[in-house]
N, C-alpha and C positions, 0 to 999 in steps of 0.2 A: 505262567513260567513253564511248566509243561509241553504245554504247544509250543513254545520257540525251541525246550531242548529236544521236541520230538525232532521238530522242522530242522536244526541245528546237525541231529545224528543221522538222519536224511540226506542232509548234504555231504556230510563226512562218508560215508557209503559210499555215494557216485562218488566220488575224488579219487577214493583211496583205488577203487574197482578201474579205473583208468589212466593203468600202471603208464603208457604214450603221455599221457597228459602230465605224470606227475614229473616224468621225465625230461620234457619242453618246459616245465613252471622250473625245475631246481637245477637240471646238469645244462639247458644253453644260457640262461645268464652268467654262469661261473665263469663257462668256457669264454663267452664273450668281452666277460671282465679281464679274463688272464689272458687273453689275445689283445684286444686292444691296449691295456696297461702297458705290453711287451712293444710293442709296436709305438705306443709315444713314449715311452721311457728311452730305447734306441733312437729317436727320432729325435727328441728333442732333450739328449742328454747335456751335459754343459763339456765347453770346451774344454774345461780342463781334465776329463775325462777320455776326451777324443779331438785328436790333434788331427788337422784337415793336412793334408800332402801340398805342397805346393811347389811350383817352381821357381828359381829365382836365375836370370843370365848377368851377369856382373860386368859390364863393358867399361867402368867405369874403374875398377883396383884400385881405390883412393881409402881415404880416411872417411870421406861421408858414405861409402857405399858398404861401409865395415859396420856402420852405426845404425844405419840402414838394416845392414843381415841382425846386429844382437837386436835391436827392438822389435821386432817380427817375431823372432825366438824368446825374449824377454816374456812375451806373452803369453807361451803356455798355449796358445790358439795352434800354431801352425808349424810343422815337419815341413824346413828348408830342404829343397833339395836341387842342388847346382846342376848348371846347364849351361855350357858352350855357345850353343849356337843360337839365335833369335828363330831362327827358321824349324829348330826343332821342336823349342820347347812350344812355338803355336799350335806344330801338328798335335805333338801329341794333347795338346786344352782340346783342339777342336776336333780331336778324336773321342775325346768323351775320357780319356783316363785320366787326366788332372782336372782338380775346375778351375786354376786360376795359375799364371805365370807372369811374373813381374819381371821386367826387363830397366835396367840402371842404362842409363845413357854415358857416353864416354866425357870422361875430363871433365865430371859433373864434378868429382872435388877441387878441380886446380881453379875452373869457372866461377864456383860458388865463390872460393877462396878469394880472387881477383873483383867478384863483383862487389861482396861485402867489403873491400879493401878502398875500394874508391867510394863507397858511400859514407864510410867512417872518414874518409880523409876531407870527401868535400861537408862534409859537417864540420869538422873539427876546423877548416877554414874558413866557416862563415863567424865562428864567433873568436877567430884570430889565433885561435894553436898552431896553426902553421900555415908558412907563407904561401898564397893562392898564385906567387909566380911561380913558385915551386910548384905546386900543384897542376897547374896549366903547361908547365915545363914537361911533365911526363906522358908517356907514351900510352896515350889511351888508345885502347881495343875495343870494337863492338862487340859485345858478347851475348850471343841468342840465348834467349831462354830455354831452360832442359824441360824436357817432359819425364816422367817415367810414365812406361807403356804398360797398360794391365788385358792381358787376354783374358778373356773368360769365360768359361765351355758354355754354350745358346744356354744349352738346359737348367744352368746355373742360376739361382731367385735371385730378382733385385731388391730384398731383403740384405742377401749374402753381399751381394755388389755393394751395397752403399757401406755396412757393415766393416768391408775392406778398405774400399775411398777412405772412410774415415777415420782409418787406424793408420794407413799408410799414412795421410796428410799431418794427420796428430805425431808422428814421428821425424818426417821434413820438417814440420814448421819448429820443434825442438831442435834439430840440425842448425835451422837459420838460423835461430834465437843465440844457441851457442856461439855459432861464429861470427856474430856480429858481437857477442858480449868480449869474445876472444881478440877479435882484431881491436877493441876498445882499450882495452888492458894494454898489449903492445903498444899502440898510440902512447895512450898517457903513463905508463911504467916506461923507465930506462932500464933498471933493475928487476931480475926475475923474483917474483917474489913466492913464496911456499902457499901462503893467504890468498885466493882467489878477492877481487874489487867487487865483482857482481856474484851475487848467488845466481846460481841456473835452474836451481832446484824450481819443480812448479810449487809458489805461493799457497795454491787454490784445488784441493781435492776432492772428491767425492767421494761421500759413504752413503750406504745403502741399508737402510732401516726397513724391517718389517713390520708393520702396526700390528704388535700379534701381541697378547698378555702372556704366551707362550714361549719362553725365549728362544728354545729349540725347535719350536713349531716351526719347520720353513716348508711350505707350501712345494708335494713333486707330484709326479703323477699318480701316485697309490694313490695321495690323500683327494687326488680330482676325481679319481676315475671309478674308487670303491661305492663314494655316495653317488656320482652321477651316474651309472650304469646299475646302482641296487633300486635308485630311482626309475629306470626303464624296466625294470626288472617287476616292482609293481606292480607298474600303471600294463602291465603286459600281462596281466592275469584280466585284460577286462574281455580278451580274445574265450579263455577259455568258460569265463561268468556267462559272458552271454549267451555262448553256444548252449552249453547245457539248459539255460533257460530257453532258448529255443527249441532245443532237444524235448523239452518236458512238455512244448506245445505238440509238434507234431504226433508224439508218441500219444498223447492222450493222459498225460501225468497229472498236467495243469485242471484238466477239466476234474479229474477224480479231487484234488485239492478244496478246489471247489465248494464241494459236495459236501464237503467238512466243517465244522464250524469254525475255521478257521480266516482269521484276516490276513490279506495281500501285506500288511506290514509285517503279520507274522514271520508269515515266509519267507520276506525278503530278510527280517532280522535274523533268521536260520542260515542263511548263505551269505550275510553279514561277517559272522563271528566264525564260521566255517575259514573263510576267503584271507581275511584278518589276520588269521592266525596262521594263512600260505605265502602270506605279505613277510609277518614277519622273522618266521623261519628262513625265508629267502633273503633277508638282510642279516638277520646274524651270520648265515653262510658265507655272504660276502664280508662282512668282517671276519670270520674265522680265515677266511682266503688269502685276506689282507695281512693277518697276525704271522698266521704260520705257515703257509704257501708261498709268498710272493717273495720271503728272506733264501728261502730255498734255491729259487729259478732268477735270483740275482738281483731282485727287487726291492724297491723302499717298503720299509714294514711301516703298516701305521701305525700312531699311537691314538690309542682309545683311552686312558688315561683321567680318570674322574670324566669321564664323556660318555660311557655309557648310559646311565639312566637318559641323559639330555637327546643320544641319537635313538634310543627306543622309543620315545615319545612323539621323535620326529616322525620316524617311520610307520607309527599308528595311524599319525593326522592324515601320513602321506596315501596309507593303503585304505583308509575310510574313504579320501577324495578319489580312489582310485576304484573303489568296489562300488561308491556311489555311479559313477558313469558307467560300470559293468551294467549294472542293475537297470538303469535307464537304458541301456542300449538292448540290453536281451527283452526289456518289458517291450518296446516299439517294434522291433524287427520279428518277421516272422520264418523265417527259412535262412539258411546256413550260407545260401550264397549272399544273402544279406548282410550277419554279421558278422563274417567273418574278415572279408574282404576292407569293410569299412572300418573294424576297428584296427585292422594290424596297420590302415591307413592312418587313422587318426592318432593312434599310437605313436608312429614317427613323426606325424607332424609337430605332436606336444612336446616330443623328444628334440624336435629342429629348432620349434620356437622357446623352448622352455631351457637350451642350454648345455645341452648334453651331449650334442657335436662339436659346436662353436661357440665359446664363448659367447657371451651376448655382448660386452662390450667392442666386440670385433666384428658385428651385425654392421649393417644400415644402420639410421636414424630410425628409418618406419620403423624395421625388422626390431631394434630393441624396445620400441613403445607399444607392438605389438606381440613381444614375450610377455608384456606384466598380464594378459589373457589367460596365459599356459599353468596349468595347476603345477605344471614339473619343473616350472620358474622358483614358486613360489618354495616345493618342498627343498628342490636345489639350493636356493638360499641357506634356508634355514639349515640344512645340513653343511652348508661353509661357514654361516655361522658360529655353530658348533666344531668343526673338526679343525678348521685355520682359523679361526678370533679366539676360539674358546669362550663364548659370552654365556651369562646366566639363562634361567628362564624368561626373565622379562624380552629380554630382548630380540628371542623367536615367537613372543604372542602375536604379533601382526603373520607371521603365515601358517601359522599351526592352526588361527583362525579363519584363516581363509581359506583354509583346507577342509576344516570341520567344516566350514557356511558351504565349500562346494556339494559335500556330501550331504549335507542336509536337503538343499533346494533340488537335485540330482532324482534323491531320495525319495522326496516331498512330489514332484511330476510325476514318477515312475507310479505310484499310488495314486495318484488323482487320473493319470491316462489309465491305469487300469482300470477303475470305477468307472470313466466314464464309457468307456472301450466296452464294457460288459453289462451296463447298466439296462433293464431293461425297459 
Protein backbone atom coordinates (compact mmCIF):
# COMPACT_ATOMS: atom_id res chain seq x y z
CA UNK A 1 0.00 0.00 0.00
CA UNK A 2 2.83 2.29 0.43
CA UNK A 3 4.28 1.74 -2.89
CA UNK A 4 1.20 2.62 -4.82
CA UNK A 5 0.71 5.78 -2.56
CA UNK A 6 4.35 6.56 -2.97
CA UNK A 7 3.69 5.86 -7.06
CA UNK A 8 0.20 7.71 -6.49
CA UNK A 9 2.00 11.13 -5.02
CA UNK A 10 4.56 10.83 -7.90
CA UNK A 11 2.19 11.18 -10.31
CA UNK A 12 0.27 14.05 -8.55
CA UNK A 13 3.71 16.11 -8.60
CA UNK A 14 4.09 15.94 -12.51
CA UNK A 15 0.39 16.87 -13.01
CA UNK A 16 0.13 19.50 -10.79
CA UNK A 17 4.04 20.98 -11.84
CA UNK A 18 2.45 21.17 -15.58
CA UNK A 19 0.39 24.09 -14.93
CA UNK A 20 -0.16 24.04 -19.70
CA UNK A 21 -1.41 20.62 -19.07
CA UNK A 22 -3.62 21.28 -16.42
CA UNK A 23 -5.02 23.94 -18.40
CA UNK A 24 -5.73 21.80 -21.77
CA UNK A 25 -7.29 18.82 -19.10
CA UNK A 26 -9.94 21.46 -17.37
CA UNK A 27 -10.45 25.30 -19.34
CA UNK A 28 -10.88 23.49 -23.28
CA UNK A 29 -13.41 21.11 -22.57
CA UNK A 30 -15.55 23.74 -20.80
CA UNK A 31 -15.03 26.13 -23.42
CA UNK A 32 -15.80 23.43 -25.99
CA UNK A 33 -18.98 22.37 -24.10
CA UNK A 34 -20.21 26.18 -23.81
CA UNK A 35 -19.34 26.61 -27.59
CA UNK A 36 -20.80 23.91 -29.05
CA UNK A 37 -24.05 23.65 -26.53
CA UNK A 38 -24.47 27.51 -27.91
CA UNK A 39 -24.03 26.72 -31.44
CA UNK A 40 -26.88 23.75 -31.49
CA UNK A 41 -29.15 25.23 -29.15
CA UNK A 42 -29.35 28.39 -31.81
CA UNK A 43 -29.29 26.00 -34.48
CA UNK A 44 -31.75 23.68 -33.64
CA UNK A 45 -34.00 25.81 -31.44
CA UNK A 46 -37.75 24.88 -31.99
CA UNK A 47 -39.87 26.98 -34.13
CA UNK A 48 -41.78 28.26 -31.71
CA UNK A 49 -39.09 30.19 -30.45
CA UNK A 50 -37.89 31.51 -33.95
CA UNK A 51 -40.22 32.33 -36.61
CA UNK A 52 -38.46 31.68 -40.19
CA UNK A 53 -39.46 35.23 -42.50
CA UNK A 54 -41.17 34.18 -45.49
CA UNK A 55 -42.75 35.53 -48.42
CA UNK A 56 -46.10 35.19 -49.63
CA UNK A 57 -47.68 37.09 -53.33
CA UNK A 58 -51.38 36.82 -53.18
CA UNK A 59 -52.76 36.76 -56.97
CA UNK A 60 -55.50 35.07 -56.05
CA UNK A 61 -57.68 37.88 -53.10
CA UNK A 62 -60.25 35.10 -52.61
CA UNK A 63 -61.46 33.36 -49.56
CA UNK A 64 -59.16 30.24 -50.09
CA UNK A 65 -56.08 32.48 -50.27
CA UNK A 66 -57.06 34.13 -46.79
CA UNK A 67 -57.25 30.48 -45.25
CA UNK A 68 -54.10 29.89 -46.88
CA UNK A 69 -52.26 33.16 -45.19
CA UNK A 70 -54.10 32.34 -41.29
CA UNK A 71 -52.74 28.65 -41.49
CA UNK A 72 -49.12 29.46 -42.25
CA UNK A 73 -49.55 32.08 -39.25
CA UNK A 74 -51.65 29.53 -37.30
CA UNK A 75 -48.53 27.78 -36.86
CA UNK A 76 -46.28 29.66 -34.87
CA UNK A 77 -43.44 28.51 -37.67
CA UNK A 78 -43.37 31.42 -39.98
CA UNK A 79 -43.34 35.60 -40.20
CA UNK A 80 -45.73 36.29 -43.31
CA UNK A 81 -44.61 38.88 -45.24
CA UNK A 82 -46.59 40.35 -48.51
CA UNK A 83 -45.37 40.83 -51.80
CA UNK A 84 -46.66 42.37 -54.90
CA UNK A 85 -44.83 41.09 -57.40
CA UNK A 86 -43.87 37.32 -58.41
CA UNK A 87 -40.68 38.73 -60.05
CA UNK A 88 -39.66 40.32 -56.84
CA UNK A 89 -40.24 38.06 -54.33
CA UNK A 90 -37.86 35.18 -56.61
CA UNK A 91 -35.13 37.82 -56.57
CA UNK A 92 -35.00 38.41 -53.47
CA UNK A 93 -35.29 33.91 -52.25
CA UNK A 94 -32.47 33.75 -54.87
CA UNK A 95 -30.64 36.28 -53.41
CA UNK A 96 -30.16 34.51 -50.41
CA UNK A 97 -32.28 36.94 -48.07
CA UNK A 98 -35.46 35.02 -47.78
CA UNK A 99 -35.35 31.04 -47.91
CA UNK A 100 -38.75 30.61 -49.14
CA UNK A 101 -41.65 32.50 -51.22
CA UNK A 102 -45.06 31.17 -51.91
CA UNK A 103 -46.73 32.49 -54.70
CA UNK A 104 -51.13 31.86 -54.68
CA UNK A 105 -52.20 31.57 -58.23
CA UNK A 106 -55.18 33.78 -59.58
CA UNK A 107 -59.16 32.86 -59.31
CA UNK A 108 -57.83 29.80 -57.24
CA UNK A 109 -61.01 30.50 -54.98
CA UNK A 110 -63.63 31.22 -57.60
CA UNK A 111 -61.98 27.78 -59.68
CA UNK A 112 -61.84 25.65 -56.61
CA UNK A 113 -65.38 27.02 -55.80
CA UNK A 114 -66.73 26.01 -59.39
CA UNK A 115 -64.81 22.81 -59.57
CA UNK A 116 -65.99 21.27 -56.20
CA UNK A 117 -69.60 22.70 -57.50
CA UNK A 118 -69.90 20.34 -60.35
CA UNK A 119 -68.43 17.21 -58.48
CA UNK A 120 -71.05 17.67 -55.67
CA UNK A 121 -73.70 18.07 -58.36
CA UNK A 122 -72.71 15.13 -60.62
CA UNK A 123 -72.70 12.91 -57.53
CA UNK A 124 -75.72 14.14 -56.20
CA UNK A 125 -77.23 13.11 -59.90
CA UNK A 126 -76.06 9.76 -60.13
CA UNK A 127 -78.12 8.57 -57.07
CA UNK A 128 -81.11 10.96 -58.32
CA UNK A 129 -81.13 14.37 -56.12
CA UNK A 130 -81.24 16.28 -59.17
CA UNK A 131 -82.05 16.08 -62.56
CA UNK A 132 -78.98 15.06 -64.93
CA UNK A 133 -80.80 17.13 -67.82
CA UNK A 134 -80.47 19.90 -65.68
CA UNK A 135 -77.14 19.03 -64.95
CA UNK A 136 -76.09 18.51 -68.67
CA UNK A 137 -78.10 21.67 -69.32
CA UNK A 138 -75.40 23.83 -67.66
CA UNK A 139 -72.60 25.50 -68.79
CA UNK A 140 -69.75 23.62 -68.17
CA UNK A 141 -65.98 25.32 -68.24
CA UNK A 142 -62.60 23.52 -68.44
CA UNK A 143 -60.89 24.38 -65.51
CA UNK A 144 -56.91 23.74 -65.30
CA UNK A 145 -55.57 22.73 -62.47
CA UNK A 146 -53.86 25.57 -59.89
CA UNK A 147 -50.51 25.06 -58.77
CA UNK A 148 -49.03 27.16 -55.94
CA UNK A 149 -45.47 28.02 -56.82
CA UNK A 150 -42.78 27.56 -53.85
CA UNK A 151 -39.24 29.29 -54.51
CA UNK A 152 -36.62 28.42 -52.51
CA UNK A 153 -33.09 29.93 -51.70
CA UNK A 154 -30.32 26.78 -53.61
CA UNK A 155 -28.74 26.91 -50.03
CA UNK A 156 -32.01 25.93 -48.33
CA UNK A 157 -31.93 21.80 -46.74
CA UNK A 158 -34.32 19.44 -48.39
CA UNK A 159 -35.09 18.66 -44.87
CA UNK A 160 -36.72 22.41 -44.70
CA UNK A 161 -38.34 21.84 -48.27
CA UNK A 162 -40.19 18.74 -47.60
CA UNK A 163 -40.99 20.16 -43.99
CA UNK A 164 -42.83 23.07 -45.92
CA UNK A 165 -44.49 20.85 -48.99
CA UNK A 166 -46.12 19.25 -46.18
CA UNK A 167 -47.53 21.96 -44.10
CA UNK A 168 -48.56 23.73 -47.16
CA UNK A 169 -50.30 20.60 -48.71
CA UNK A 170 -51.83 19.62 -45.00
CA UNK A 171 -53.53 23.18 -45.16
CA UNK A 172 -55.05 22.89 -49.17
CA UNK A 173 -56.03 19.58 -48.60
CA UNK A 174 -58.12 21.12 -45.31
CA UNK A 175 -59.34 24.05 -47.84
CA UNK A 176 -60.64 21.02 -50.37
CA UNK A 177 -62.22 19.10 -47.56
CA UNK A 178 -64.10 22.19 -46.38
CA UNK A 179 -65.47 23.19 -49.50
CA UNK A 180 -66.54 20.15 -50.75
CA UNK A 181 -68.36 19.54 -47.20
CA UNK A 182 -69.60 23.30 -47.89
CA UNK A 183 -71.00 22.87 -51.24
CA UNK A 184 -72.74 19.45 -49.83
CA UNK A 185 -74.67 21.31 -47.24
CA UNK A 186 -75.93 23.95 -49.97
CA UNK A 187 -77.03 20.97 -52.21
CA UNK A 188 -79.09 19.23 -49.52
CA UNK A 189 -80.09 22.33 -47.05
CA UNK A 190 -82.82 24.74 -48.65
CA UNK A 191 -82.66 26.37 -45.19
CA UNK A 192 -79.60 27.96 -43.64
CA UNK A 193 -79.01 26.43 -40.76
CA UNK A 194 -76.75 27.71 -37.42
CA UNK A 195 -75.77 23.54 -36.94
CA UNK A 196 -73.11 22.67 -39.40
CA UNK A 197 -74.30 18.79 -41.36
CA UNK A 198 -70.64 17.67 -41.51
CA UNK A 199 -68.11 18.27 -38.80
CA UNK A 200 -64.69 19.75 -40.50
CA UNK A 201 -63.06 19.39 -37.54
CA UNK A 202 -59.91 16.74 -38.00
CA UNK A 203 -61.29 13.21 -36.37
CA UNK A 204 -57.63 12.07 -35.97
CA UNK A 205 -54.65 13.82 -33.86
CA UNK A 206 -51.54 13.44 -32.85
CA UNK A 207 -49.75 13.50 -29.58
CA UNK A 208 -46.35 13.13 -28.78
CA UNK A 209 -45.09 11.12 -25.78
CA UNK A 210 -41.74 10.90 -24.33
CA UNK A 211 -40.81 7.42 -22.84
CA UNK A 212 -39.20 9.30 -19.82
CA UNK A 213 -40.13 8.25 -16.01
CA UNK A 214 -39.31 11.82 -15.71
CA UNK A 215 -42.26 14.01 -16.70
CA UNK A 216 -40.39 17.14 -17.14
CA UNK A 217 -37.42 15.43 -18.39
CA UNK A 218 -37.64 16.63 -22.08
CA UNK A 219 -34.46 15.82 -23.77
CA UNK A 220 -32.56 19.68 -25.27
CA UNK A 221 -29.29 20.24 -26.01
CA UNK A 222 -27.63 20.92 -22.20
CA UNK A 223 -28.95 17.48 -21.41
CA UNK A 224 -27.03 15.90 -25.01
CA UNK A 225 -24.11 17.83 -25.03
CA UNK A 226 -23.09 18.06 -20.95
CA UNK A 227 -22.53 13.96 -20.91
CA UNK A 228 -21.49 13.80 -24.47
CA UNK A 229 -18.70 16.34 -24.59
CA UNK A 230 -17.62 15.41 -20.52
CA UNK A 231 -17.34 12.18 -22.29
CA UNK A 232 -14.65 13.43 -24.84
CA UNK A 233 -13.33 15.27 -22.20
CA UNK A 234 -12.19 11.91 -20.57
CA UNK A 235 -11.16 9.80 -22.99
CA UNK A 236 -8.85 13.16 -23.91
CA UNK A 237 -6.72 12.76 -20.91
CA UNK A 238 -5.24 9.55 -22.81
CA UNK A 239 -3.16 12.50 -24.81
CA UNK A 240 -1.63 13.82 -21.80
CA UNK A 241 -1.18 9.70 -19.75
CA UNK A 242 0.68 8.80 -22.45
CA UNK A 243 3.01 11.45 -23.03
CA UNK A 244 4.14 11.64 -19.63
CA UNK A 245 4.74 8.01 -19.69
CA UNK A 246 6.77 8.41 -22.64
CA UNK A 247 8.29 11.34 -21.07
CA UNK A 248 9.48 9.00 -18.07
CA UNK A 249 11.13 6.91 -20.76
CA UNK A 250 13.21 9.17 -22.45
CA UNK A 251 14.24 11.14 -19.44
CA UNK A 252 15.48 8.01 -17.83
CA UNK A 253 12.59 8.02 -15.04
CA UNK A 254 11.45 4.52 -16.13
CA UNK A 255 14.76 2.81 -15.92
CA UNK A 256 15.42 4.44 -12.16
CA UNK A 257 11.64 2.72 -11.27
CA UNK A 258 12.93 -0.15 -12.14
CA UNK A 259 15.77 -0.46 -9.98
CA UNK A 260 13.12 -0.43 -7.19
CA UNK A 261 11.35 -2.97 -5.84
CA UNK A 262 8.62 -2.00 -7.28
CA UNK A 263 5.96 -3.76 -9.83
CA UNK A 264 4.96 -2.30 -13.42
CA UNK A 265 1.15 -2.83 -11.89
CA UNK A 266 2.25 -0.68 -9.21
CA UNK A 267 3.09 2.11 -11.08
CA UNK A 268 0.54 1.98 -13.31
CA UNK A 269 -1.92 1.76 -10.25
CA UNK A 270 -0.16 5.26 -9.00
CA UNK A 271 -1.28 7.01 -12.48
CA UNK A 272 -4.44 5.09 -12.18
CA UNK A 273 -5.98 6.79 -9.06
CA UNK A 274 -3.87 9.99 -9.97
CA UNK A 275 -5.83 10.23 -13.64
CA UNK A 276 -9.18 9.12 -12.06
CA UNK A 277 -9.57 11.65 -10.08
CA UNK A 278 -8.61 14.40 -13.34
CA UNK A 279 -11.52 12.39 -15.03
CA UNK A 280 -13.74 13.12 -12.47
CA UNK A 281 -13.15 16.58 -11.42
CA UNK A 282 -13.67 17.29 -15.12
CA UNK A 283 -17.15 16.04 -15.11
CA UNK A 284 -18.27 17.64 -12.15
CA UNK A 285 -16.97 20.90 -13.91
CA UNK A 286 -19.16 20.08 -16.68
CA UNK A 287 -22.05 19.63 -14.51
CA UNK A 288 -21.46 22.69 -12.46
CA UNK A 289 -21.37 24.50 -16.04
CA UNK A 290 -24.39 22.92 -16.88
CA UNK A 291 -26.29 23.98 -13.41
CA UNK A 292 -25.11 27.36 -13.05
CA UNK A 293 -23.47 28.69 -16.34
CA UNK A 294 -25.58 27.76 -19.06
CA UNK A 295 -29.06 29.54 -17.12
CA UNK A 296 -26.86 32.56 -17.29
CA UNK A 297 -25.78 32.65 -21.20
CA UNK A 298 -29.57 31.82 -22.03
CA UNK A 299 -29.22 28.08 -21.88
CA UNK A 300 -31.27 24.83 -20.80
CA UNK A 301 -30.06 24.08 -17.18
CA UNK A 302 -29.87 20.67 -16.50
CA UNK A 303 -31.49 18.77 -14.01
CA UNK A 304 -29.28 16.34 -11.95
CA UNK A 305 -31.95 15.70 -9.63
CA UNK A 306 -31.54 12.29 -7.51
CA UNK A 307 -28.93 11.42 -10.64
CA UNK A 308 -26.00 12.28 -9.17
CA UNK A 309 -24.68 9.42 -7.31
CA UNK A 310 -25.91 7.20 -10.83
CA UNK A 311 -23.71 9.96 -13.17
CA UNK A 312 -20.59 9.74 -10.81
CA UNK A 313 -20.39 6.01 -11.20
CA UNK A 314 -20.83 6.41 -14.76
CA UNK A 315 -18.15 8.66 -15.13
CA UNK A 316 -15.60 6.39 -12.98
CA UNK A 317 -16.43 3.28 -15.41
CA UNK A 318 -16.06 5.82 -18.07
CA UNK A 319 -12.42 7.39 -17.00
CA UNK A 320 -10.96 3.69 -15.72
CA UNK A 321 -11.88 2.71 -19.75
CA UNK A 322 -10.28 5.76 -20.52
CA UNK A 323 -6.97 5.76 -18.26
CA UNK A 324 -6.83 1.93 -19.21
CA UNK A 325 -6.02 2.76 -23.19
CA UNK A 326 -3.85 5.85 -21.82
CA UNK A 327 -1.75 3.32 -20.16
CA UNK A 328 -1.47 0.97 -23.04
CA UNK A 329 -0.76 3.57 -25.41
CA UNK A 330 2.11 5.40 -23.41
CA UNK A 331 3.44 1.55 -22.35
CA UNK A 332 3.90 0.74 -26.38
CA UNK A 333 4.85 3.99 -27.89
CA UNK A 334 8.13 5.36 -27.36
CA UNK A 335 8.75 8.92 -28.46
CA UNK A 336 6.15 12.02 -28.47
CA UNK A 337 5.88 12.06 -32.17
CA UNK A 338 4.36 8.70 -31.47
CA UNK A 339 1.91 9.41 -29.03
CA UNK A 340 0.74 12.13 -29.42
CA UNK A 341 -0.38 12.40 -32.90
CA UNK A 342 -2.00 8.83 -32.73
CA UNK A 343 -3.93 9.32 -29.74
CA UNK A 344 -5.55 12.83 -30.39
CA UNK A 345 -6.37 10.64 -33.65
CA UNK A 346 -7.95 7.94 -31.95
CA UNK A 347 -9.48 10.15 -29.73
CA UNK A 348 -11.91 11.64 -32.48
CA UNK A 349 -12.29 8.59 -34.04
CA UNK A 350 -14.09 7.08 -30.71
CA UNK A 351 -15.55 10.41 -30.43
CA UNK A 352 -17.14 9.96 -34.40
CA UNK A 353 -17.97 6.38 -33.82
CA UNK A 354 -18.99 6.43 -30.27
CA UNK A 355 -21.76 9.37 -30.86
CA UNK A 356 -20.66 12.49 -29.89
CA UNK A 357 -20.91 14.33 -33.21
CA UNK A 358 -23.66 12.45 -34.77
CA UNK A 359 -26.03 10.79 -33.52
CA UNK A 360 -25.57 7.05 -34.06
CA UNK A 361 -28.85 6.44 -35.21
CA UNK A 362 -28.35 9.04 -37.94
CA UNK A 363 -24.96 6.89 -39.11
CA UNK A 364 -24.89 4.24 -41.93
CA UNK A 365 -26.07 0.79 -41.18
CA UNK A 366 -22.16 -0.17 -41.12
CA UNK A 367 -21.33 3.02 -39.20
CA UNK A 368 -23.99 2.16 -36.23
CA UNK A 369 -22.83 -1.77 -35.90
CA UNK A 370 -19.45 -0.41 -35.87
CA UNK A 371 -20.05 2.18 -32.91
CA UNK A 372 -21.02 -0.83 -30.41
CA UNK A 373 -16.73 -1.15 -30.77
CA UNK A 374 -16.30 2.52 -29.30
CA UNK A 375 -15.92 2.53 -25.52
CA UNK A 376 -17.55 6.37 -25.76
CA UNK A 377 -20.74 4.32 -27.31
CA UNK A 378 -20.93 2.51 -24.46
CA UNK A 379 -20.26 5.39 -21.52
CA UNK A 380 -22.52 7.69 -23.90
CA UNK A 381 -25.32 5.35 -23.24
CA UNK A 382 -25.18 4.80 -20.15
CA UNK A 383 -25.03 8.57 -19.30
CA UNK A 384 -28.57 8.93 -21.45
CA UNK A 385 -29.61 6.32 -19.57
CA UNK A 386 -29.33 8.21 -16.66
CA UNK A 387 -29.89 11.83 -17.51
CA UNK A 388 -33.18 11.32 -20.29
CA UNK A 389 -34.87 7.68 -18.99
CA UNK A 390 -33.76 8.21 -15.37
CA UNK A 391 -33.33 4.33 -15.04
CA UNK A 392 -31.93 2.45 -11.77
CA UNK A 393 -28.71 0.86 -11.41
CA UNK A 394 -29.53 -2.29 -12.89
CA UNK A 395 -30.15 -1.07 -16.00
CA UNK A 396 -26.48 0.77 -16.70
CA UNK A 397 -24.69 -2.80 -15.57
CA UNK A 398 -24.36 -3.92 -19.28
CA UNK A 399 -21.90 -0.66 -19.90
CA UNK A 400 -20.49 0.27 -16.87
CA UNK A 401 -19.18 -3.43 -17.45
CA UNK A 402 -17.96 -3.14 -20.45
CA UNK A 403 -16.21 -0.21 -19.47
CA UNK A 404 -14.63 -1.82 -16.34
CA UNK A 405 -13.76 -5.26 -18.90
CA UNK A 406 -12.14 -2.44 -21.35
CA UNK A 407 -9.99 -1.27 -18.59
CA UNK A 408 -9.06 -4.35 -17.24
CA UNK A 409 -7.94 -6.32 -20.60
CA UNK A 410 -6.15 -2.58 -21.72
CA UNK A 411 -4.53 -2.85 -18.33
CA UNK A 412 -3.87 -6.50 -18.30
CA UNK A 413 -1.55 -6.08 -22.18
CA UNK A 414 0.16 -2.96 -20.92
CA UNK A 415 1.77 -5.36 -17.91
CA UNK A 416 2.30 -8.44 -19.96
CA UNK A 417 3.99 -6.10 -22.95
CA UNK A 418 6.07 -4.64 -20.46
CA UNK A 419 7.36 -7.98 -18.84
CA UNK A 420 7.86 -9.12 -21.99
CA UNK A 421 9.46 -6.01 -23.65
CA UNK A 422 12.07 -6.00 -20.51
CA UNK A 423 12.42 -9.49 -19.87
CA UNK A 424 15.67 -10.63 -19.92
Amino acid sequence: MYKLLSSTYKEFLLLIRDLGGLAILFVMPLVLLITITLIQNNTFKTLKDSKIPILLVDNDKGPVSEQIKKGLSSTSAFEVIKKASEEEAKELVFKGKYQLAIVIPESLSTDLETKVSENVDGILAKFGLEEEEELNSRNKRVIQKKEVKLYFDPATQQSFKSSVKNGIDKVISSIEIQSIYKAFEEQLTEESSEEPIFATESFISFKEIVPNKAENAIPNASQHNVPAWALFAIFFIILPLSINMVKEKSQGTFVRLRTNPVSYATVLGGKTIVYLGVCLTQFVLMLLVGLYLFPLISLPKIDITDKLPMLLLVAFFAGLAAIGLGLLLGTIFKTHEQSAPFGATLVVILAALGGVWVPVFAMPKFMQILSNVSPMNWGLNAFYDVFLRSVGFVEIIPEITLLFLFFMITTTIAILYNEKKNAV
